[in-house]
ZAMAR-461137 format. One record per residue (C-alpha): residue in three letters; x, y, z. Coordinates in steps of 0.05 Angstrom, whole numbers, plus 5000, padded with zeros to 4 digits. Layout:
BEGIN
 code   c1   c2   c3
  ALA    X    Y    Z
...
This chain:
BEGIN
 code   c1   c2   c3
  UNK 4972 4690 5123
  UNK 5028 4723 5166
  UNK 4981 4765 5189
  UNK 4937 4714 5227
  UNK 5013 4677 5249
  UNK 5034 4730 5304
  UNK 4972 4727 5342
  UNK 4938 4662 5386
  UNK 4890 4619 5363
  UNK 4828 4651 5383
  UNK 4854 4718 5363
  UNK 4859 4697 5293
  UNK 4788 4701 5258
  UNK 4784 4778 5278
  UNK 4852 4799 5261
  UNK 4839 4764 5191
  UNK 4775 4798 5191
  UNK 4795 4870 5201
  UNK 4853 4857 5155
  UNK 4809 4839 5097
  UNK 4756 4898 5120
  UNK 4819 4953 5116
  UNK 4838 4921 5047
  UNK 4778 4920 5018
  UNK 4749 4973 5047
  UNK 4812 5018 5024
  UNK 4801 4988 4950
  UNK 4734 5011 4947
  UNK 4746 5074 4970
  UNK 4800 5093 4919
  UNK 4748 5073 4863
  UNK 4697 5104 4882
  UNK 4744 5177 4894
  UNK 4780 5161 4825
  UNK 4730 5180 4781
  UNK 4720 5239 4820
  UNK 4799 5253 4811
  UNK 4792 5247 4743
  UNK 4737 5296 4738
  UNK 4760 5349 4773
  UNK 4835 5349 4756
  UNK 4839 5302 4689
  UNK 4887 5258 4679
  UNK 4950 5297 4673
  UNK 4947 5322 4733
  UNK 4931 5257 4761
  UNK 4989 5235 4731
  UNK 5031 5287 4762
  UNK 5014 5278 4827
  UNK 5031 5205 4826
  UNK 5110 5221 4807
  UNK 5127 5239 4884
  UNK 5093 5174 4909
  UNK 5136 5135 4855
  UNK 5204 5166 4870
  UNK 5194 5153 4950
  UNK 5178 5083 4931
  UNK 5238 5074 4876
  UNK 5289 5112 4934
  UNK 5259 5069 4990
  UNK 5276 5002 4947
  UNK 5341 5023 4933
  UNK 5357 5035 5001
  UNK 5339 4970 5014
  UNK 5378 4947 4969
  UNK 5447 4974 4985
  UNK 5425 4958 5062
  UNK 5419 4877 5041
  UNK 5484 4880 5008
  UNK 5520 4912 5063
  UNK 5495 4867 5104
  UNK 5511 4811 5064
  UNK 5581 4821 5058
């Protein structure tokens, strides 16, 4: 619901609205392309592919990390 805080009143029913369209609409679409994925390129290489996206996320929360403790102490 932060979403819907930032904006006025009347504001709030479309923000909430194209927030739940771009969710939804985004989970949809990566069903409906998995199974192609999985055709084409099986799942190894599915696999594979997802090891770049992993070790920007695990780098990203670790930077986080050392940035909340410095500025912590």
């Amino acid at each position: 619901a932060l979403v819907t805080e930032t904006y006025f009143p009347s504001e709030r029913a479309k923000v909430q609205a194209a927030n739940d369209f771009l969710v939804f609409g985004t989970v949809a679409l990566a069903s409906l392309s998995s199974g192609v994925l999985l055709q084409v390129f099986g799942w190894a290489s599915v696999n594979i592919a997802l090891f770049p996206m992993v070790g920007v996320a695990l780098i990203l929360i670790a930077w986080l990390a050392v940035k909340e403790r410095a500025g912590a102490g």
